[in-house]
GUGU-805915 format. One record per atom (N, C-alpha, C): residue in one letter; z, x, y; atom name; residue number from 1; chain. Coordinates in pm, whole numbers, plus 50000, padded with zeros to 5 digits. Each point is the difference from the previous one (the first is absolute). Layout:
% residues N
   margu      c3      c1      c2   vogu   rolo   marlo
       A       Z       X       Y     CA    NUM       A
...
//
This chain:
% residues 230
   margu      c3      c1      c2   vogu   rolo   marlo
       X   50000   50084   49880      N      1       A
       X   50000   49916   50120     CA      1       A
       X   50000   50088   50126      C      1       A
       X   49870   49936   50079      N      2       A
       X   50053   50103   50157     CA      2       A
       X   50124   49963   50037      C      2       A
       X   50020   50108   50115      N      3       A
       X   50145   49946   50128     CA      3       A
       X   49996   49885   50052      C      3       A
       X   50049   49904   50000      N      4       A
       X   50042   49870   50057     CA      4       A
       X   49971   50024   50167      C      4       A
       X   50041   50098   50053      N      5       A
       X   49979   50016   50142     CA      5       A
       X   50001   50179   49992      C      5       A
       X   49833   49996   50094      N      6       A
       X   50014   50131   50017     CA      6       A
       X   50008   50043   50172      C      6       A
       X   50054   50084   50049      N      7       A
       X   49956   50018   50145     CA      7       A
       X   49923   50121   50001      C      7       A
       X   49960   50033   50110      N      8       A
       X   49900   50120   50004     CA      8       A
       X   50011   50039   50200      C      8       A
       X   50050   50136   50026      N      9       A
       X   49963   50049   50127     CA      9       A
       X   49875   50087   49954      C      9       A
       X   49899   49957   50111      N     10       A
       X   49880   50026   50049     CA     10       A
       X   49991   50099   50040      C     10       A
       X   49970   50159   49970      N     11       A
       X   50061   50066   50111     CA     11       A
       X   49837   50089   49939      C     11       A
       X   49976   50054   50159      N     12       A
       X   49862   50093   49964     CA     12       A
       X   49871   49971   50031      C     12       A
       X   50038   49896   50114      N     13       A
       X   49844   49942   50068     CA     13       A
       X   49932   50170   50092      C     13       A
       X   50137   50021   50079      N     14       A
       X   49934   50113   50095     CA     14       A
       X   49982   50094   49956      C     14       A
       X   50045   49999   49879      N     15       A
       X   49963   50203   49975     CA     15       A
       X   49868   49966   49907      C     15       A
       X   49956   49863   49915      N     16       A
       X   49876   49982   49961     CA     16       A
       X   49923   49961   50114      C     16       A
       X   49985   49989   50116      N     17       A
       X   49894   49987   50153     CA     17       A
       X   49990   50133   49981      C     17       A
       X   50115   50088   50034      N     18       A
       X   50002   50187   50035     CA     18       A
       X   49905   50072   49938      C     18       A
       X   50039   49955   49862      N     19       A
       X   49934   50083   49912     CA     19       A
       X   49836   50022   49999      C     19       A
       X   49982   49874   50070      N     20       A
       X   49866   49937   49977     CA     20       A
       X   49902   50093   50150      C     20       A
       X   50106   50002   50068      N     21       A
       X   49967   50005   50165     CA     21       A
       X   49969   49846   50074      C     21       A
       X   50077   49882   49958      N     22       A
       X   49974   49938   50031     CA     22       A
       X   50099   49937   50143      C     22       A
       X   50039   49894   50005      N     23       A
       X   50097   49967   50130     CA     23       A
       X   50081   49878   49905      C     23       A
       X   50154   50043   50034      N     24       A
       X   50096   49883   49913     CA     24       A
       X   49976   49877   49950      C     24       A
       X   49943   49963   50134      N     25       A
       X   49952   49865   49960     CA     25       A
       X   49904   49986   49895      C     25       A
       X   49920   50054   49956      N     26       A
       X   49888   49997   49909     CA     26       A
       X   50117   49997   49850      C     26       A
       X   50102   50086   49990      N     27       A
       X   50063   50031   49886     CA     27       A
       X   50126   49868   49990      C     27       A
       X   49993   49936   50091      N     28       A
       X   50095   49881   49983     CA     28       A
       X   49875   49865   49962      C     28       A
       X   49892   50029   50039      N     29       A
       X   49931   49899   49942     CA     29       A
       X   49981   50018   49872      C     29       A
       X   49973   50100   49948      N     30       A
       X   49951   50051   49821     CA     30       A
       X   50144   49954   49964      C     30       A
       X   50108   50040   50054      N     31       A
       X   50157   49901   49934     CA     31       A
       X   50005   49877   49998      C     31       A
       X   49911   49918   50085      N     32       A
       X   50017   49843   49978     CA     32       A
       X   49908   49949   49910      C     32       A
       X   49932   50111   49923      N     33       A
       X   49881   49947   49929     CA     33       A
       X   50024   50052   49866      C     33       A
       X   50116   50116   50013      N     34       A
       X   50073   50072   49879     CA     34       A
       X   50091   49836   49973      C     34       A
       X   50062   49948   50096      N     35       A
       X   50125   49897   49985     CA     35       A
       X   49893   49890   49947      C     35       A
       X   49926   49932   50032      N     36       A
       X   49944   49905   49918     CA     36       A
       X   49981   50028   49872      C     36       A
       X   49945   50144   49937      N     37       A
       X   49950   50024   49876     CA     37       A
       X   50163   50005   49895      C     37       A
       X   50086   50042   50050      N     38       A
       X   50094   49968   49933     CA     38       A
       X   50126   49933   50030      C     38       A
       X   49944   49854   50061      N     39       A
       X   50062   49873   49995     CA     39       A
       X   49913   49919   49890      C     39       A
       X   49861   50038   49980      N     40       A
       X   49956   49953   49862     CA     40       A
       X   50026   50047   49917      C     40       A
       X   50016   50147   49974      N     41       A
       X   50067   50055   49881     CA     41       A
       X   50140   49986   49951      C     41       A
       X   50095   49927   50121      N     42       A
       X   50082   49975   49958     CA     42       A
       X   49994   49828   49920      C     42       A
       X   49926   49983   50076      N     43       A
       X   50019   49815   49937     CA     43       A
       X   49948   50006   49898      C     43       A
       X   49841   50084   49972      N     44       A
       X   49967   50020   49869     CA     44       A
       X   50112   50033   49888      C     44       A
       X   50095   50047   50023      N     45       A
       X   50076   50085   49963     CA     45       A
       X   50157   49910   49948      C     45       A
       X   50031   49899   50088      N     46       A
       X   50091   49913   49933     CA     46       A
       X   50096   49981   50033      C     46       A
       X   50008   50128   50154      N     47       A
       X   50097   50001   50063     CA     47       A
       X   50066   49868   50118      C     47       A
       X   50085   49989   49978      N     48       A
       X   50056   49899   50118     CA     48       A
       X   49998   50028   50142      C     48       A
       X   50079   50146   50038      N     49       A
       X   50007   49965   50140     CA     49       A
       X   49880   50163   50053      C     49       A
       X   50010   50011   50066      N     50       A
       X   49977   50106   50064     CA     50       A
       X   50033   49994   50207      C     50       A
       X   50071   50127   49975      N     51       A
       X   50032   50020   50140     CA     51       A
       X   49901   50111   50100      C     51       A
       X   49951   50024   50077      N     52       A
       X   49969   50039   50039     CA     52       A
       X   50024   50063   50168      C     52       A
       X   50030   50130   50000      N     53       A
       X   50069   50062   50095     CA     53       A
       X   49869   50039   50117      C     53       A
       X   49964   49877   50099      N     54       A
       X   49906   50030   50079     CA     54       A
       X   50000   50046   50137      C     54       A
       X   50139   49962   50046      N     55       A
       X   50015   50052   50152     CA     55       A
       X   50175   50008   50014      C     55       A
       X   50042   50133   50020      N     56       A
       X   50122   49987   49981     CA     56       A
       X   50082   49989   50152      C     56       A
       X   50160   49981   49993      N     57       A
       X   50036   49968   50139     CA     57       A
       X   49992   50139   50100      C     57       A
       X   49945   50074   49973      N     58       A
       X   50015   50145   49993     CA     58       A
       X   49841   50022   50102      C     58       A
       X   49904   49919   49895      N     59       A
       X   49890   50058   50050     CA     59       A
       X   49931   49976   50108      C     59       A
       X   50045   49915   50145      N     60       A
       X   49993   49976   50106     CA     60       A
       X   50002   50143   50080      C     60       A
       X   50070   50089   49978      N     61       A
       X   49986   50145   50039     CA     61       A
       X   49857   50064   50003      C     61       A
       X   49911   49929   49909      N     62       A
       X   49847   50018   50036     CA     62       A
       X   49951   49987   50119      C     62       A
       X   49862   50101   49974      N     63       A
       X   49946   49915   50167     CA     63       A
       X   49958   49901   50011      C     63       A
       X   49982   49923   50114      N     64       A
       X   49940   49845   50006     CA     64       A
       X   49923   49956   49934      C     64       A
       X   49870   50094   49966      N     65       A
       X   49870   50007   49949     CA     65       A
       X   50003   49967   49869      C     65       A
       X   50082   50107   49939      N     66       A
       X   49982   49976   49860     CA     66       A
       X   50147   49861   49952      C     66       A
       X   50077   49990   50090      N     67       A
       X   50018   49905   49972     CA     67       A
       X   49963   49842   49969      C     67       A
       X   49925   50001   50137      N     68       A
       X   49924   49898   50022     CA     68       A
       X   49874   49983   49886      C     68       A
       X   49963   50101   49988      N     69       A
       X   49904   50015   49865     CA     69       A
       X   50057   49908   49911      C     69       A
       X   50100   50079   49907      N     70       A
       X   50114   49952   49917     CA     70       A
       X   50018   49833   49949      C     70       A
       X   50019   49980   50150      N     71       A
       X   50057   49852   50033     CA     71       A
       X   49881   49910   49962      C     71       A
       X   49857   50019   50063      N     72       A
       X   49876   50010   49988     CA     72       A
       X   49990   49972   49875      C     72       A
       X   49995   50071   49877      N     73       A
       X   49971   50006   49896     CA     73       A
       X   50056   49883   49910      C     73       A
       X   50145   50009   50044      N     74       A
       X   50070   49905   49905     CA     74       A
       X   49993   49834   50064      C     74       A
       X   49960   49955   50097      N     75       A
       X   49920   49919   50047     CA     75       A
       X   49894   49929   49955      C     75       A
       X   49897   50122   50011      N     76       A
       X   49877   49972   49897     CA     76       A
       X   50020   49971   49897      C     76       A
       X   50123   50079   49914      N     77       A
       X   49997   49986   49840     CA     77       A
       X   50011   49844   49962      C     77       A
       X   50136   49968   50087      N     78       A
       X   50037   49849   50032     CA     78       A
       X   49937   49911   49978      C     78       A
       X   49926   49999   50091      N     79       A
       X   49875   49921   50028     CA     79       A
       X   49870   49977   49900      C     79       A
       X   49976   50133   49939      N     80       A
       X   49871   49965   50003     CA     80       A
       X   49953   50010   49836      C     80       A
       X   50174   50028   49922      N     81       A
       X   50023   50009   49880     CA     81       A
       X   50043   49830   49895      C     81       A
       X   49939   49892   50114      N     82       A
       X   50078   49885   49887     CA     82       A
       X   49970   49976   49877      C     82       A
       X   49856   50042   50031      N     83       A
       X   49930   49949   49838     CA     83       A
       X   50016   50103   49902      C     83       A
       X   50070   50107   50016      N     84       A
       X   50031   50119   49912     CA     84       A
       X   50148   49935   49973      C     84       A
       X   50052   49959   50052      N     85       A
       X   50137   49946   49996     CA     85       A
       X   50009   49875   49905      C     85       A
       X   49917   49936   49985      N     86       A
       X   49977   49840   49986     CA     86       A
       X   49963   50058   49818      C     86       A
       X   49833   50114   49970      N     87       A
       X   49973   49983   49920     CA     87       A
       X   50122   50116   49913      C     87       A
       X   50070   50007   50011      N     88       A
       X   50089   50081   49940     CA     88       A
       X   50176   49908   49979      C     88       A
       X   49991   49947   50089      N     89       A
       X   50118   49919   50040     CA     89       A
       X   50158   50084   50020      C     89       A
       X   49961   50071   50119      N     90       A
       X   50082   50123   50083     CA     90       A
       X   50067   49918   50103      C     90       A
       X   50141   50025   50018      N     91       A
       X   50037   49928   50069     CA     91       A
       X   50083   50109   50104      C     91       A
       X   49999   49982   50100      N     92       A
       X   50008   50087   50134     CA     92       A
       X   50143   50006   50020      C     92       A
       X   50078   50055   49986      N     93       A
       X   50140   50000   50117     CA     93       A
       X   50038   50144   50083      C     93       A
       X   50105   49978   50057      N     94       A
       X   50023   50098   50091     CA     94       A
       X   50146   50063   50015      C     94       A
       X   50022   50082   50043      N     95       A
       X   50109   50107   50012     CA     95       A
       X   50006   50076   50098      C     95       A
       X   50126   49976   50138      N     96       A
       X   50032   50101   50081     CA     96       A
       X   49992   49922   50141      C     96       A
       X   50013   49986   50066      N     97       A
       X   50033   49991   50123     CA     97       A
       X   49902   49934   50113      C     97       A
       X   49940   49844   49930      N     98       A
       X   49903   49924   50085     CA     98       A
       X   50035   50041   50161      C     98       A
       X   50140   49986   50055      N     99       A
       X   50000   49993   50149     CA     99       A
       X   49943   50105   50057      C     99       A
       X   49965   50103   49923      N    100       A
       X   49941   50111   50114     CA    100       A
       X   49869   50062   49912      C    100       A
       X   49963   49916   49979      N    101       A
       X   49874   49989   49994     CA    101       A
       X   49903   49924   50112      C    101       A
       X   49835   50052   50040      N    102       A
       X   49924   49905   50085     CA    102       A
       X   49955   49846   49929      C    102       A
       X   50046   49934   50136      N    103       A
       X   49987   49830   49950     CA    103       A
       X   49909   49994   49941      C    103       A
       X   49843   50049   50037      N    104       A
       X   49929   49979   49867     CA    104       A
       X   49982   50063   49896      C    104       A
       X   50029   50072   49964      N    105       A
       X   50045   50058   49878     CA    105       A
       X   50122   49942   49860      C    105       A
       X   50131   49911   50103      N    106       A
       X   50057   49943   49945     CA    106       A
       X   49982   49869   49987      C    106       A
       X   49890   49937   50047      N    107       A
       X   49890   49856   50007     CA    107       A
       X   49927   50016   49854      C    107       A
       X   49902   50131   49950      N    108       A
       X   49953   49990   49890     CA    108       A
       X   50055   50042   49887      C    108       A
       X   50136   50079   49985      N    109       A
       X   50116   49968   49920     CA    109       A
       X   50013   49880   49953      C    109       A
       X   50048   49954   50089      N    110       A
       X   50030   49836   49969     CA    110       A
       X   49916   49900   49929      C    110       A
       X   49858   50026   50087      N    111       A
       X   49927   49899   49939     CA    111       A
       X   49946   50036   49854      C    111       A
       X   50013   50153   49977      N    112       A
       X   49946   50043   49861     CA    112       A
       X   50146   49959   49902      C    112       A
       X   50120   50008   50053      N    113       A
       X   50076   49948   49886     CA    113       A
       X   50023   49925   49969      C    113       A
       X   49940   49828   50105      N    114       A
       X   49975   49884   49987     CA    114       A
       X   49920   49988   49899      C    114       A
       X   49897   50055   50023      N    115       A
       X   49863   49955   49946     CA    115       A
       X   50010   50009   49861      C    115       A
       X   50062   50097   49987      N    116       A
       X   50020   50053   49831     CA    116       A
       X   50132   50028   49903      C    116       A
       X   50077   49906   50080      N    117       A
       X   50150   49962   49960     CA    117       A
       X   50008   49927   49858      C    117       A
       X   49872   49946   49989      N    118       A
       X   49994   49910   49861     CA    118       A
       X   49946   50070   49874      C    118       A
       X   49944   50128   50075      N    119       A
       X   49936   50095   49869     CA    119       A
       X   50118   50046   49892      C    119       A
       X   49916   49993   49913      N    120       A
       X   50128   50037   49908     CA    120       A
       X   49986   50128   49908      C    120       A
       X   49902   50100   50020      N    121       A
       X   49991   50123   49977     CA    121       A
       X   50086   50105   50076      C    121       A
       X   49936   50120   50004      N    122       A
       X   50051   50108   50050     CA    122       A
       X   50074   49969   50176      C    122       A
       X   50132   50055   50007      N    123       A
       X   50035   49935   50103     CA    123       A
       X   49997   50171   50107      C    123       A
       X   49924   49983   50091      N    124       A
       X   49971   50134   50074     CA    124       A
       X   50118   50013   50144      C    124       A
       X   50081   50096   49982      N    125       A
       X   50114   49989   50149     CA    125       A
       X   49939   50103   50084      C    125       A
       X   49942   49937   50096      N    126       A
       X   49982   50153   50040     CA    126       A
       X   50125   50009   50136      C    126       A
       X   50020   50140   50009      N    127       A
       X   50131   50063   50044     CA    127       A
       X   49905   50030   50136      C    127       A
       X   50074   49947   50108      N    128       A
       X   49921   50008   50159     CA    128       A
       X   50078   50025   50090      C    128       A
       X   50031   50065   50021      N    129       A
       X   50126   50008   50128     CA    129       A
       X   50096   50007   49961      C    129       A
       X   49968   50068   49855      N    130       A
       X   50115   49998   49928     CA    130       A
       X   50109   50154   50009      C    130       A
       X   50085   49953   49966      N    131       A
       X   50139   50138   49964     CA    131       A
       X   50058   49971   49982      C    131       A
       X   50066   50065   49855      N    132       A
       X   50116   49960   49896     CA    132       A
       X   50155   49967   50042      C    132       A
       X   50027   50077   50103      N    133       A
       X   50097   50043   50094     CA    133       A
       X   50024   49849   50055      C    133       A
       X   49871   50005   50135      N    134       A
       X   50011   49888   50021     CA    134       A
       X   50011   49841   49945      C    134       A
       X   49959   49985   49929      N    135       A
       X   50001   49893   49926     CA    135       A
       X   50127   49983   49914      C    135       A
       X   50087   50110   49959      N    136       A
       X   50140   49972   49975     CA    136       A
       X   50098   49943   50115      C    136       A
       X   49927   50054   50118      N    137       A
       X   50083   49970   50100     CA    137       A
       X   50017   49860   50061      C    137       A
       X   49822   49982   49945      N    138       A
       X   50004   49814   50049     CA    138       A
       X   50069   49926   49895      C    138       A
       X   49967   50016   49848      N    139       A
       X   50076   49965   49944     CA    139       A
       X   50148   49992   50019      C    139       A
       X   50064   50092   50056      N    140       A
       X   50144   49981   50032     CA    140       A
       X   50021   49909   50157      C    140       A
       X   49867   50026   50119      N    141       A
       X   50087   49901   50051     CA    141       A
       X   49970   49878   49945      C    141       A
       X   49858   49943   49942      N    142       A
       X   50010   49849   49971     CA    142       A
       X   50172   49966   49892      C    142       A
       X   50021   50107   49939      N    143       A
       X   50102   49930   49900     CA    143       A
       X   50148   50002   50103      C    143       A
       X   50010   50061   50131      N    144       A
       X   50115   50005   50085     CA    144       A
       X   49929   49848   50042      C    144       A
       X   49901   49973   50077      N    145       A
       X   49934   49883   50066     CA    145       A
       X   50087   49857   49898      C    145       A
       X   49988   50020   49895      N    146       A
       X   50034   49925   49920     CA    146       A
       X   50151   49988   49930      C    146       A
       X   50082   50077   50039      N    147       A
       X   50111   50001   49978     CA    147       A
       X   50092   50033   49843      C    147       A
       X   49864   50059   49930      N    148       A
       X   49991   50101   49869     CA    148       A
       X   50079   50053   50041      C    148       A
       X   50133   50047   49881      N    149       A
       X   50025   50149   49984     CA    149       A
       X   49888   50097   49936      C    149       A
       X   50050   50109   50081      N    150       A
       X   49851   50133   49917     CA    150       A
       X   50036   50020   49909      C    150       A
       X   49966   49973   49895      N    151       A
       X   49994   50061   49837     CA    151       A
       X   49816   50022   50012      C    151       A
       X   50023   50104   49851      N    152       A
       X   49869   50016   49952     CA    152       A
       X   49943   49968   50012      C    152       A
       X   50071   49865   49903      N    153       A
       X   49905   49853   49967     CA    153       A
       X   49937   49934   50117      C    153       A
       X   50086   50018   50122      N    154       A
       X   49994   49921   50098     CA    154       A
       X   49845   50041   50071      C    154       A
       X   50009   50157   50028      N    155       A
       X   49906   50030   50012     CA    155       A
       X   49847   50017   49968      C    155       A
       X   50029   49975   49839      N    156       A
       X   49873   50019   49945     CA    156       A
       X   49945   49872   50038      C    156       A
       X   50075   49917   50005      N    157       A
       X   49987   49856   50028     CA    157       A
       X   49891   49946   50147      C    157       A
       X   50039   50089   50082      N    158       A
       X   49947   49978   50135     CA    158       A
       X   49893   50087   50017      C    158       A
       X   49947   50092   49922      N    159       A
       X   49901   50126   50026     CA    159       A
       X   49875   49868   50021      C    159       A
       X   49867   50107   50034      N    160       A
       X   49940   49894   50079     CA    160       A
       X   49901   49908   49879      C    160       A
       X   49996   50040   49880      N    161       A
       X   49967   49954   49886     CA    161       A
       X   50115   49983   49832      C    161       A
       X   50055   49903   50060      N    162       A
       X   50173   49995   49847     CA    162       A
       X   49902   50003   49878      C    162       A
       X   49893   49909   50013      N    163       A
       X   49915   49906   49874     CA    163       A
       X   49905   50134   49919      C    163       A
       X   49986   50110   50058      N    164       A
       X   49952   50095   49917     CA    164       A
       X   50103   50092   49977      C    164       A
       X   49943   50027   49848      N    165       A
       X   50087   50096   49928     CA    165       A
       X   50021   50135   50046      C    165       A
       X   50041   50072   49999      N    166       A
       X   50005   50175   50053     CA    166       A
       X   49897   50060   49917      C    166       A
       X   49909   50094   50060      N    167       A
       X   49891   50051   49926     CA    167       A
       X   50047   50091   49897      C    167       A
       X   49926   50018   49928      N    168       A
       X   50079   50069   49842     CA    168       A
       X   49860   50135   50024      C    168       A
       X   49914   50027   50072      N    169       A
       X   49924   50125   50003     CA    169       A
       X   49969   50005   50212      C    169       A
       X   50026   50096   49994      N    170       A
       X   49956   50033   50149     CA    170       A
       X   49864   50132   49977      C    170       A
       X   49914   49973   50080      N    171       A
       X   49868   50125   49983     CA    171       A
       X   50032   50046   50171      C    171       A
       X   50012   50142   49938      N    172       A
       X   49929   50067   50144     CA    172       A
       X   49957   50121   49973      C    172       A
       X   49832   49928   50091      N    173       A
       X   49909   50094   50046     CA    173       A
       X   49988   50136   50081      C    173       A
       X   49914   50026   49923      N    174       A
       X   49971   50169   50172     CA    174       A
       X   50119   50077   49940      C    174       A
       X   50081   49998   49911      N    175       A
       X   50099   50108   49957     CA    175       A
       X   50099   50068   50057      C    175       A
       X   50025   49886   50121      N    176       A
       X   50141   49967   50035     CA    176       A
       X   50105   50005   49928      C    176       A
       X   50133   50080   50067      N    177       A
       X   50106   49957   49889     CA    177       A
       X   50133   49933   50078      C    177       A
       X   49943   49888   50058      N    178       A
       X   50145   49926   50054     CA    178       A
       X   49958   49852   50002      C    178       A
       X   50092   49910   50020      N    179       A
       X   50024   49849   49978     CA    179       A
       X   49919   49931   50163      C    179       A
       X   50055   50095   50128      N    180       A
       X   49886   49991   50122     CA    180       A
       X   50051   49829   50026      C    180       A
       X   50133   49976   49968      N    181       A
       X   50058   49853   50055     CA    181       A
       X   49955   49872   49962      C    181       A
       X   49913   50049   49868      N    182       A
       X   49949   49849   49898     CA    182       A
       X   50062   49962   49892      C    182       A
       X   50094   49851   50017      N    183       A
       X   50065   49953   49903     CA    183       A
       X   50077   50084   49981      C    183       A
       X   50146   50000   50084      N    184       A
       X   50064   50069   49998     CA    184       A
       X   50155   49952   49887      C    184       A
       X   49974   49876   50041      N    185       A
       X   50113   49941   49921     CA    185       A
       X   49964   49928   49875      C    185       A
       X   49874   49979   50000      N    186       A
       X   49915   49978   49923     CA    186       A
       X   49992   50066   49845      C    186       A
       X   49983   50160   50064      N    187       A
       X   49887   50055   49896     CA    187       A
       X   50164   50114   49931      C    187       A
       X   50117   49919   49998      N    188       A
       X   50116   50110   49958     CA    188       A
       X   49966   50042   49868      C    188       A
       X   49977   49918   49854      N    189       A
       X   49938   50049   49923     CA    189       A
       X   49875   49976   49961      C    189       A
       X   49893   50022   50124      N    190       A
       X   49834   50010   49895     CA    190       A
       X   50012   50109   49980      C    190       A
       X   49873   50001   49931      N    191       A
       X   49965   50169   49986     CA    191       A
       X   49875   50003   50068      C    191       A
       X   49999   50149   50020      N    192       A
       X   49885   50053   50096     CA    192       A
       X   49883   50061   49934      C    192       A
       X   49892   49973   50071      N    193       A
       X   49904   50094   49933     CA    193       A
       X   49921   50081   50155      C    193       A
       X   50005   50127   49953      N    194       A
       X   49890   50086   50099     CA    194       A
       X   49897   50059   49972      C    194       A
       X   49902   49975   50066      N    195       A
       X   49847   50011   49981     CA    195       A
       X   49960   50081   50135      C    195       A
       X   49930   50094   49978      N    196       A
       X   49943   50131   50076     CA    196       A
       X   49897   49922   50030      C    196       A
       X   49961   49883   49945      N    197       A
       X   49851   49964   50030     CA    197       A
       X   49996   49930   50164      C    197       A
       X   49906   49972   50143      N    198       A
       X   50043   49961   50092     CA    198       A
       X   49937   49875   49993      C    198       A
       X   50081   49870   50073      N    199       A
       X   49959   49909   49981     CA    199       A
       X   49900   49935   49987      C    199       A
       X   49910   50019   50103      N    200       A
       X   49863   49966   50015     CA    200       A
       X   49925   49971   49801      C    200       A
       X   50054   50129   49964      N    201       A
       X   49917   50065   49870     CA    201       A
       X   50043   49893   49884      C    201       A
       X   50097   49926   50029      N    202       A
       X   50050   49961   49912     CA    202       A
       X   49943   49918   49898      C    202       A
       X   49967   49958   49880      N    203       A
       X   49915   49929   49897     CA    203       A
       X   50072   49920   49902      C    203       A
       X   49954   49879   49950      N    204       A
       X   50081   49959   49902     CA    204       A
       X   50077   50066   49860      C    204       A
       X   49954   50114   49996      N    205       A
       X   49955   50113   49883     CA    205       A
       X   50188   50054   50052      C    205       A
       X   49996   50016   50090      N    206       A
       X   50155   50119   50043     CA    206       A
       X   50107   49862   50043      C    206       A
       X   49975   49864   50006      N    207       A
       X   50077   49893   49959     CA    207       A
       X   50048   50008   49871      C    207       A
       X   49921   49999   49942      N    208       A
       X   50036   49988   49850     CA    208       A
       X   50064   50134   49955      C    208       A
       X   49954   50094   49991      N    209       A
       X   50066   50116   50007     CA    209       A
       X   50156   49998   50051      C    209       A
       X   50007   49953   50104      N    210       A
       X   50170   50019   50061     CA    210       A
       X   50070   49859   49879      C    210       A
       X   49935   49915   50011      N    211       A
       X   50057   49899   49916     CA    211       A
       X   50030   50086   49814      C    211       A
       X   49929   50058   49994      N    212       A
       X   50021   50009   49836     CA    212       A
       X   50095   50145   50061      C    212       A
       X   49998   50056   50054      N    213       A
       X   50107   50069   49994     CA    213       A
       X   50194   49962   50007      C    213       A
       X   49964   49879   50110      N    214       A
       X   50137   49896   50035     CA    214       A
       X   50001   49982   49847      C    214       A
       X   49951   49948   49935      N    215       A
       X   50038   49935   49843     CA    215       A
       X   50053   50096   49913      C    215       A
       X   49973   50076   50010      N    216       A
       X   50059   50142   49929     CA    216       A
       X   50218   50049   50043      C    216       A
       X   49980   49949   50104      N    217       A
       X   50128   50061   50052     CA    217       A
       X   50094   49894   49930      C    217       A
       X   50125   50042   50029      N    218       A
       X   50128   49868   49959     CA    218       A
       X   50110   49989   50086      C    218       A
       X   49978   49879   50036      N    219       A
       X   50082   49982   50123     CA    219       A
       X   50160   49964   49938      C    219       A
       X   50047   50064   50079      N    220       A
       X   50192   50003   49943     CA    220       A
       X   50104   49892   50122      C    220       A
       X   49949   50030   50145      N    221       A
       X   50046   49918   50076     CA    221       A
       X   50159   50059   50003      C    221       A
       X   50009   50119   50059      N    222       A
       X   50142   50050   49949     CA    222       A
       X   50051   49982   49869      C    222       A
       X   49943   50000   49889      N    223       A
       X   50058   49952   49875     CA    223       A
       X   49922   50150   49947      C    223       A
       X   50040   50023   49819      N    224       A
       X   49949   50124   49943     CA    224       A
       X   49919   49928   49875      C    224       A
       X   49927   50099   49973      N    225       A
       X   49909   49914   49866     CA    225       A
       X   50115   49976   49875      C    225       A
       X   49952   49873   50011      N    226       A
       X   50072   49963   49880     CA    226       A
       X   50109   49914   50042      C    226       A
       X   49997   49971   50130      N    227       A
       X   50143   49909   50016     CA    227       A
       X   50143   50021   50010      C    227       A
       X   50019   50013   49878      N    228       A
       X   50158   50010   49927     CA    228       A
       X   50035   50167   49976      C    228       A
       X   49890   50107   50062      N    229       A
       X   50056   50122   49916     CA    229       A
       X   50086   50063   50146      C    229       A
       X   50075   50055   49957      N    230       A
       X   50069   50092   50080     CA    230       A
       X   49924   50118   50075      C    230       A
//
């Protein structure tokens, strides 16, 4: 069986533009076209959720340009992806911090998770304004707002998605070796996989690959093999 929920940071648009001699933007478009090819490989695939780490709270430190690019892109994807959505039955949600996001940007959010709220395939989060950090933090004030005591529970409770499970595989690209503030409270025991490969490049072929490797491992969850041994 695949992972029930996998997430994946994207990482390696600009150094695949660089490499090329090309300009960032060119290498964040080959990533939104890497991200479609394996949102089908994942649904092909059997998986439930997939998260996707597309604009973090972090990455406003860009310049305008390539931001605006960015913003640009995932817009278009929005938009102009229903019938890829429809014939697959992908259903859209979201993660991280609608208020500071641009109104239209958080207009076709909405209407894409309307639209496809009833799909009952692969459920796609993509992470937008997102940070792990932050989003514990809203989680704690909505559960103060509400007059929760903070427990765990309380918290896991209020994160900005309760109804999905915690991802059981995280991928990151470009051969990075840090977490970079995705699913922070989230991802306490997935396991990780790192791939030298940069995003753009990415193929259904090195999906599957990270997946049959996840199947191999054994998850203990603070526990030792075997349960009961000392």
């Amino acid at each position: 069986m695949p992972p029930q929920h996998i997430g994946i940071i994207m990482d390696g648009n600009g150094r695949w533009a660089r490499k090329r001699n090309q300009v960032r933007t060119q290498g964040h478009l080959e990533g939104l076209k890497a991200a479609k090819r394996l949102v089908k490989a994942a649904s092909d695939m059997g998986v439930s959720y997939l998260t996707l780490y597309a604009f973090s709270t972090e990455n406003w430190k860009r310049t305008q340009e390539e931001v605006g690019f960015i913003m640009g892109l995932v817009k278009r994807y929005l938009i102009e992806e229903m019938d890829f959505y429809r014939q697959n039955g992908i259903r859209i949600r979201h993660t991280g911090d609608f208020a500071g996001l641009p109104v239209d940007i958080g207009r076709e959010i909405r209407r894409a998770m309307e639209d496809t709220r009833d799909f009952r395939g692969l459920q796609v989060i993509l992470a937008l304004n997102y940070g792990g950090r932050d989003e514990i933090r809203r989680a704690v004030e909505r559960l103060v707002r509400a007059g929760v005591s903070v427990t765990e529970d309380a918290i896991g409770q209020h994160l900005d998605n309760p109804d999905i499970p915690d991802p059981d595989l995280i991928i990151r690209t470009a051969g990075e070796l840090r977490t970079s503030n995705f699913l922070l409270w989230e991802a306490a025991y997935s396991e990780y996989y790192i791939s030298d490969i940069l995003w753009p490049d990415w193929t259904e072929a090195d999906l599957t690959a990270a997946v049959a490797d996840f199947q191999k491992r054994e998850r203990r969850y603070g526990g030792v093999p075997g349960g009961n041994e000392p």
